[in-house]
C-alpha positions in Angstrom: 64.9 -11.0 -106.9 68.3 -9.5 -106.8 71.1 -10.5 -104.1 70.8 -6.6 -103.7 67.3 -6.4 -103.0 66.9 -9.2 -100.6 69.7 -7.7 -98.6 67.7 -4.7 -98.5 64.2 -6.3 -97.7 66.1 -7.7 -94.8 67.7 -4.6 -93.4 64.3 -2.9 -93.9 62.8 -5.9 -91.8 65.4 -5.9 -89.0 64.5 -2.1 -88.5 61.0 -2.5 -88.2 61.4 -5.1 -85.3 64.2 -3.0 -83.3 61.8 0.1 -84.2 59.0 -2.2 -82.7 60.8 -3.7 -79.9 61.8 0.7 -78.4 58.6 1.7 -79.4 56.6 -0.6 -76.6 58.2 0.7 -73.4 57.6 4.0 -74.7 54.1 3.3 -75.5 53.5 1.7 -72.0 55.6 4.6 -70.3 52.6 7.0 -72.2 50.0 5.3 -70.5 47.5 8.3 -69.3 47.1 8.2 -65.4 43.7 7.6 -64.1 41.8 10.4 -63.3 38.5 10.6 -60.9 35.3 10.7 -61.7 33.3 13.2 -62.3 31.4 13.5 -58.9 34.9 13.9 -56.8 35.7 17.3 -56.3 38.5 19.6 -54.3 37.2 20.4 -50.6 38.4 23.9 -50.8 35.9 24.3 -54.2 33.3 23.5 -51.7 34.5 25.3 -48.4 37.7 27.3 -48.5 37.4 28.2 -44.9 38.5 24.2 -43.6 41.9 24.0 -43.1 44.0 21.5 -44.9 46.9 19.8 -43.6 47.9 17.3 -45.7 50.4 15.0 -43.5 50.8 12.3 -46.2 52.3 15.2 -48.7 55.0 15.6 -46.0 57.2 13.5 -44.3 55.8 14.0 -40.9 53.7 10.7 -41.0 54.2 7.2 -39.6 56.3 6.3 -42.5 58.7 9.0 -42.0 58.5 10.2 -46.5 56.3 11.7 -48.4 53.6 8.8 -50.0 52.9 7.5 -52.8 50.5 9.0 -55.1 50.4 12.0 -53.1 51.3 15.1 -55.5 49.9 18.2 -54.4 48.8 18.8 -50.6 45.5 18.9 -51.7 41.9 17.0 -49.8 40.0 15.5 -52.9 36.4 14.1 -51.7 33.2 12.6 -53.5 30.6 15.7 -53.6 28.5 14.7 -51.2 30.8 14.1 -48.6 32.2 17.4 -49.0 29.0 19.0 -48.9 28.3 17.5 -45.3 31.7 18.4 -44.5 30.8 22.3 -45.4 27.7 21.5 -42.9 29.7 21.0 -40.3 31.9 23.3 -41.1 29.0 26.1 -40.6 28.1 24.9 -37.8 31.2 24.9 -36.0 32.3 28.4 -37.3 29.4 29.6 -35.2 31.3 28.1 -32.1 34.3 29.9 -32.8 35.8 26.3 -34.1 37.4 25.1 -37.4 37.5 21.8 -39.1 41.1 20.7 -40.2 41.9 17.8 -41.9 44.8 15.5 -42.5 43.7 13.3 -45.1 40.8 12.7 -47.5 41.3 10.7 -50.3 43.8 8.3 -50.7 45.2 6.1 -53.8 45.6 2.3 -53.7 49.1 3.1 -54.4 49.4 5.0 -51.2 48.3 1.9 -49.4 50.1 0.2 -51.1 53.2 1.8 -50.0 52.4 1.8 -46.4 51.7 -2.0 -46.8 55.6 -2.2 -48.4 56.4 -0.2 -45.7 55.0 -2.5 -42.5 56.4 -5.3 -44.5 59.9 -3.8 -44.0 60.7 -5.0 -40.4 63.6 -2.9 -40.5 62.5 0.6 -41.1 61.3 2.2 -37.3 62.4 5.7 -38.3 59.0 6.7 -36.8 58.5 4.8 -34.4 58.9 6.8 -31.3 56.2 9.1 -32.2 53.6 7.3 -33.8 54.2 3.4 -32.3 56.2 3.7 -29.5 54.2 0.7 -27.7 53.8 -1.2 -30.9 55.7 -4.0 -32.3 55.9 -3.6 -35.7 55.3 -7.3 -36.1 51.9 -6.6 -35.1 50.6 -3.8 -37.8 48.6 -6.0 -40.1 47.4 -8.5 -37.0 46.2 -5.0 -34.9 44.5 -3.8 -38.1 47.0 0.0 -38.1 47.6 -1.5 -41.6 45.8 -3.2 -44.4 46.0 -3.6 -48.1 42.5 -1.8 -48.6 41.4 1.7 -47.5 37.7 3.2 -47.5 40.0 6.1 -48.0 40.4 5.0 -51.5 36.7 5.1 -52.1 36.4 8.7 -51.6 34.1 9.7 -48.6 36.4 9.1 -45.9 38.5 11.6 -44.1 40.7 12.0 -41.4 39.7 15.4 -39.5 39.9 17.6 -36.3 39.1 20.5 -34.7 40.7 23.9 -34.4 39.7 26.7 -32.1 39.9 30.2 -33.9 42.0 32.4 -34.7 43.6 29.0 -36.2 47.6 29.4 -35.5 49.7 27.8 -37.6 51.4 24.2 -37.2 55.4 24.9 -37.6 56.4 22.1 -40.1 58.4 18.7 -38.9 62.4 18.9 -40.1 63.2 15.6 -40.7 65.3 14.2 -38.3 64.3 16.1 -35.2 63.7 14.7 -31.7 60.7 12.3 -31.6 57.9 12.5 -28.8 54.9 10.0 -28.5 51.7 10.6 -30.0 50.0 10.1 -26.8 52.3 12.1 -24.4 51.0 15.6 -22.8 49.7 17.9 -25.5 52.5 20.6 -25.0 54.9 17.9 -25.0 54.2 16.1 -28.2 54.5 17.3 -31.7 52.8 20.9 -32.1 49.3 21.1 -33.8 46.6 23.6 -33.5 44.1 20.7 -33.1 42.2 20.6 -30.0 43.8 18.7 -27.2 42.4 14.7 -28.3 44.4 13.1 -26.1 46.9 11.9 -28.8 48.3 12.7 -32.0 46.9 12.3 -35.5 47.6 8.8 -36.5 48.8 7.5 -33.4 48.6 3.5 -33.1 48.0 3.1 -29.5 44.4 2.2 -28.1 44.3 5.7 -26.6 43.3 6.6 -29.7 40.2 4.4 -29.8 37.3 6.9 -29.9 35.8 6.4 -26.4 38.6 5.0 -24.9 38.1 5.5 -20.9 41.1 6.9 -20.1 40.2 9.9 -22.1 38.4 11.8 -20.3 37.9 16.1 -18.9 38.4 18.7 -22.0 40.1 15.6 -24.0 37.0 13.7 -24.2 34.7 16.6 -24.4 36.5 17.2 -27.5 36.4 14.5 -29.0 32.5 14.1 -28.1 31.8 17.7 -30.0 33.7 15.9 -33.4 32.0 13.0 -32.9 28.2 14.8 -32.1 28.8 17.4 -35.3 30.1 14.6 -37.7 27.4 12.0 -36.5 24.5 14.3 -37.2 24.9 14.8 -40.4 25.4 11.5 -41.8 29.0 10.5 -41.0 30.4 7.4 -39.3 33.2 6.8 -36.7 35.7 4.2 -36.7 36.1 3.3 -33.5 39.3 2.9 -33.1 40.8 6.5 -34.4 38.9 9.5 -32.7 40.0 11.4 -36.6 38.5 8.6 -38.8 34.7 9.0 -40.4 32.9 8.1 -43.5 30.2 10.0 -44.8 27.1 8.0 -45.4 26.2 6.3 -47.9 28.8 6.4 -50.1 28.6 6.7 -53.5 31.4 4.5 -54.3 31.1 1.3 -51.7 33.1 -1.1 -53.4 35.6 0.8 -55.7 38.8 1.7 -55.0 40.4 4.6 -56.9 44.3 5.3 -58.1 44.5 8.2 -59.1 47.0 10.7 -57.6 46.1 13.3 -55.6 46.6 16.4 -57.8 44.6 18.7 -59.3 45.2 17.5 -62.9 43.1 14.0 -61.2 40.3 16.9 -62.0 41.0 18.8 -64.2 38.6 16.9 -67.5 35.5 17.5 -65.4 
């Protein structure tokens, strides 16, 4: 072999490894996100008349940003969940009521970010609307936070009730004045909702379900939730008056990551 030659065998060589080495990030950048099973679908596909209002696709949430994994405002749900959801729907619609909700499905990266978030003793943007009796200290020990969601498994949502005509929620400008979740309904943050007694997502024990300080039109609201959901198959959790699972759920132990976008459904 020529001097020549082996000096070109070794150039050859030294490209193929830096050619190698750039190609791998690329390679893992092209990984394809997950996408959701076949039986997940979009609410709206199943009952356009609910109304969505996706908090977690806007910075008006505990965290104060928009979330992880959340891409479109959209409510994704396993099929049968939606289904009783369009149930109740119907049945409310003949009371002059409208479901609404404010989240359905939720990616383990979304947790996953509020867990980085309660970890972060520092950041109370929030604070005086959704925890204003809370020490953030106490977010994983109280149970407002943990590192697994039934959210993520598809048949849980996070839901009110609307009287019709439904008006329309102004949106939050960052920054503005905070008021607590549990103060006077014309006080706190506008929402169409029903009067509950709180806020959506407020982290107070006002917000258990049956709480007994809740009580008059604020507990007979959250009573006609509670009745419609219950009788067709969903569960409370007792703590948050918005927070049911639908019964039995088709997905018990798995839980999903991928985002919240219609593309997540688009190869069905």
């Amino acid at each position: 072999m020529t001097r020549l030659s082996t000096a070109v065998r070794g150039l050859v060589t030294t490209l193929a490894t830096l050619l190698a080495v750039t190609a791998a990030p690329t390679a893992a950048q092209a990984k394809p996100e997950p996408t959701a099973p076949k039986d997940f679908v979009a609410l709206r596909h199943v009952d356009p008349t609910i109304v969505q209002e996706m908090r977690y696709f806007t910075p008006h949430n505990f965290v104060g940003e928009r979330i992880d994994g959340y891409r479109q405002p959209l409510c994704i749900l396993t099929r049968p969940a939606a289904e009783a959801l369009h149930k109740a729907q119907k049945r409310l619609l003949r009371q002059g009521y409208t479901l609404k909700v404010y989240d359905c499905y939720r990616p383990q990266r979304a947790v996953d970010h509020f867990v980085r978030w309660a970890e972060d003793l520092d950041d109370e943007a929030m604070k005086d609307e959704f925890y204003p009796n809370v020490d953030k200290t106490r977010l994983f020990v109280d149970g407002y936070i943990a590192e697994k969601s039934g959210h993520s498994r598809g048949s849980t949502m996070d839901l009110t009730i609307v009287r019709l005509p439904a008006k329309p929620t102004r949106p939050y400008v960052p920054g503005e004045p905070l008021v607590p979740c549990f103060a006077a309904q014309a006080e706190r943050f506008p929402d169409n909702s029903l009067d509950m007694g709180t806020g959506f997502d407020c982290f107070d024990t006002l917000s258990h379900t049956l709480d007994p300080r809740i009580q008059g039109e604020q507990r007979t609201n959250r009573l006609l939730l509670k009745s419609t959901l219950e009788a067709l198959g969903f569960v409370n959790l007792a703590e948050e008056w918005w927070h049911y699972t639908f019964k039995p759920e088709p997905y018990s132990d798995t839980y999903f990551d991928f985002p919240v976008s219609r593309k997540s459904l688009t190869r069905h």
